[in-house]
C-alpha positions in Angstrom: 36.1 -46.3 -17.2 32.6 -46.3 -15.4 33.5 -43.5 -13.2 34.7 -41.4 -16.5 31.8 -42.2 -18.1 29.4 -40.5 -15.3 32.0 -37.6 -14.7 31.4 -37.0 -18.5 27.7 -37.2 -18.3 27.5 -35.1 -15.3 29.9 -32.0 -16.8 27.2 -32.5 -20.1 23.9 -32.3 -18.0 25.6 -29.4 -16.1 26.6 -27.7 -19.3 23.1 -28.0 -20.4 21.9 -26.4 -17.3 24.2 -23.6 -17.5 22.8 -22.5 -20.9 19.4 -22.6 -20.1 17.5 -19.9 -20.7 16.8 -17.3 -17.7 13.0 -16.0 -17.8 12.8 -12.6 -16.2 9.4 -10.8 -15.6 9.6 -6.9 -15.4 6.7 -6.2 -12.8 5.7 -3.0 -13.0 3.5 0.2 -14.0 3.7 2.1 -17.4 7.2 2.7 -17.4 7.7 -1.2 -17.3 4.4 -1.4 -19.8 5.9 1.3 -22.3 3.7 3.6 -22.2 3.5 5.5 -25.3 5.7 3.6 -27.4 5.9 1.7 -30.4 6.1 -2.1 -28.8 9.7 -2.4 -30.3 10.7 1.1 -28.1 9.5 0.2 -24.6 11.6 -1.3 -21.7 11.1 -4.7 -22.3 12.1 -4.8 -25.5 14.9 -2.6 -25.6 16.4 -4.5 -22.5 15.9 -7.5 -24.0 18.0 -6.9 -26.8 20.7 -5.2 -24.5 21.0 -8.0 -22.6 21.4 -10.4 -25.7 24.0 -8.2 -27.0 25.9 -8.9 -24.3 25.6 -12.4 -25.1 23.2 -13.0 -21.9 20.3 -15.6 -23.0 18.0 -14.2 -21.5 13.6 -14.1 -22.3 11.7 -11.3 -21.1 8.2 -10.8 -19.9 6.3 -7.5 -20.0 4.1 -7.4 -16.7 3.8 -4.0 -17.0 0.3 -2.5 -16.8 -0.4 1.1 -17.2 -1.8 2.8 -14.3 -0.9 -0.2 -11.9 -0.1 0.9 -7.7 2.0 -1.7 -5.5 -1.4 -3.3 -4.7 -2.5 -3.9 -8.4 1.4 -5.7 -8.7 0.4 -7.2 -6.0 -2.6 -8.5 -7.1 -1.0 -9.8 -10.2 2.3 -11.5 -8.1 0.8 -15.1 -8.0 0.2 -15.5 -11.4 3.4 -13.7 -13.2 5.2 -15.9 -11.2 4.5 -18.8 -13.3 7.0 -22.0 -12.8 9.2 -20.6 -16.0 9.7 -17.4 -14.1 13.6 -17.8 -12.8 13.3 -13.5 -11.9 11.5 -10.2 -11.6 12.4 -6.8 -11.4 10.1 -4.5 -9.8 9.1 -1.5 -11.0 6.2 -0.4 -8.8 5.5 3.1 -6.6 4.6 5.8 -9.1 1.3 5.7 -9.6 0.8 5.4 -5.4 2.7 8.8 -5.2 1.0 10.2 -8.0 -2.4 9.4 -5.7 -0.4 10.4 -2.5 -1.3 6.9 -0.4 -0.2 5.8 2.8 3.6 4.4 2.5 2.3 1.9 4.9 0.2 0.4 2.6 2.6 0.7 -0.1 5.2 -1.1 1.9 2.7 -4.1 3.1 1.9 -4.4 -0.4 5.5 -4.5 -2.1 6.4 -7.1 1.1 3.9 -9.3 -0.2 5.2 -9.3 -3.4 8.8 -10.1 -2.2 7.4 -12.5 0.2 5.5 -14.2 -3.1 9.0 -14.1 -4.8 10.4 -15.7 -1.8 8.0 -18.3 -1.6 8.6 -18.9 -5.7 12.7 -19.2 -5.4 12.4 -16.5 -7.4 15.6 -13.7 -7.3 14.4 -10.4 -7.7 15.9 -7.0 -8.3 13.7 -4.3 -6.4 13.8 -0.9 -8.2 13.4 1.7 -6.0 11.4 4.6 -6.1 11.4 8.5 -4.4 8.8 10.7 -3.1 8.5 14.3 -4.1 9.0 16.9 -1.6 6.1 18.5 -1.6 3.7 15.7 0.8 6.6 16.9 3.3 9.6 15.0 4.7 8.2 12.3 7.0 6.0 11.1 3.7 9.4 11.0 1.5 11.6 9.8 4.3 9.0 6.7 5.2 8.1 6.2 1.3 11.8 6.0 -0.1 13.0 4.0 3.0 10.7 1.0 1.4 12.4 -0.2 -1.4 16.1 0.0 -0.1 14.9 -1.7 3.2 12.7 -4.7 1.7 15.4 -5.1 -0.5 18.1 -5.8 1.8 15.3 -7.9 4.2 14.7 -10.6 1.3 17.8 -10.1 -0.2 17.4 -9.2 -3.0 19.0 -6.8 -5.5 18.4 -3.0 -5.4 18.8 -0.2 -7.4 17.8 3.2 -6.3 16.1 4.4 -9.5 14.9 3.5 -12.4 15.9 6.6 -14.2 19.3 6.0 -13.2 20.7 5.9 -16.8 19.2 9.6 -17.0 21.6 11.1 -13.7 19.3 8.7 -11.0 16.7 10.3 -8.6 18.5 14.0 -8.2 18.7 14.9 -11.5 16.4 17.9 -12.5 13.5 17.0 -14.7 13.4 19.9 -16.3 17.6 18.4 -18.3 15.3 15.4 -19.4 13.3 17.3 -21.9 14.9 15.7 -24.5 14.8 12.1 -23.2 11.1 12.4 -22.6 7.6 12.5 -24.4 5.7 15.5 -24.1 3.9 14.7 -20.5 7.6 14.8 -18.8 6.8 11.7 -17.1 7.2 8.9 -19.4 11.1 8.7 -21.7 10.7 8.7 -25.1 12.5 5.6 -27.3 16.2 7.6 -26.5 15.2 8.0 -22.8 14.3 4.2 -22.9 17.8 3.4 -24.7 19.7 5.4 -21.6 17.3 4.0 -18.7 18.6 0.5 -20.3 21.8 0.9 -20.3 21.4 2.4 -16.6 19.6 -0.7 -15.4 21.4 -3.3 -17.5 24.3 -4.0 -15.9 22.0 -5.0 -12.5 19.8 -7.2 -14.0 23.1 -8.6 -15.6 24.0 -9.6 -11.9 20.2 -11.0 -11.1 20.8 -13.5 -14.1 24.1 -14.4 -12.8 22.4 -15.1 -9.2 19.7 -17.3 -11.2 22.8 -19.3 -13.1 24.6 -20.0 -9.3 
């Protein structure tokens, strides 16, 4: 009777554990931040309640800062990953091309934010990001070789773009109007909506590494 007793306690407490809430913070630049946007339209919210409509309970942090390179998300690794912090998707890389810096640095700096991850248990889904051609093809091939690479070194989750809900990195900006505000860089609240469902179904599988 003792032994059933535990065996019941034990499937209860593990029950309980199972439907605990996963806290993910979205690390990132303005795209993360939403940019633009009425609060309710940006990425964070919008994914938020994607994910709850697929019954995933789920909270989600905005980290996203406007402007931000790898090294500001750097800078701001330690303390976004607070103990309630189960996972982080980074969104980081934009601004650094926009400023053409050395992929060196960007990679040293997105390794340290793995490596903070790491040090955090925290899983992470890296979201990667491509250089234009036009600083020539040793910049793009050592600057879009980061994320894909750091990924797979820390194990983490990777997905190539985060426009991928929008035809992924190849698709011609110029088919986006209509999915974009008027500076053809950030999505407007549709182009949110698609990017969403584009990246939804990955961050689905990072909450299902945080519930293992």
């Amino acid at each position: 009777m003792r032994k059933a007793i535990i065996a019941i306690v034990i499937s209860f407490w593990g029950t309980v554990a199972a439907a605990q809430t996963v806290t993910i913070a979205a690390l990132g630049d303005s795209l993360t931040q939403g940019y633009g946007l009425q609060v309710e339209d940006g990425f964070v919210p919008q994914l938020q309640n994607w994910l709850t409509a697929q019954g995933a309970d789920v909270a989600m942090i905005n980290a996203g800062v406007s402007g931000d390179t790898t090294a500001g998300g750097l800078s701001r690794a330690a303390w976004t990953l607070t103990p309630d912090v189960d996972a982080m998707i980074v969104t980081l890389g934009g601004n650094d091309l926009l400023r053409g810096l050395d992929p060196a640095n960007s990679r040293a700096n997105m390794d340290g934010i793995l490596a903070a991850a790491q040090a955090a248990g925290v899983q992470v889904l890296v979201i990667g990001m491509q250089a234009p051609g036009n600083y020539g093809p040793e910049y793009k091939a050592s600057f879009d070789a980061i994320y894909p690479e750091l990924a797979k070194a820390y194990g983490a989750l990777y997905l190539e773009s985060f426009f991928e809900g929008l035809g992924g990195a190849g698709t011609d900006p110029a088919a986006l109007g209509a999915f974009m505000q008027g500076d053809g860089i950030h999505p407007n609240p549709q182009g949110v909506k698609r990017i969403v469902e584009g990246i939804g179904p990955k961050v689905l599988q990072l909450i299902a590494t945080v519930q293992k």
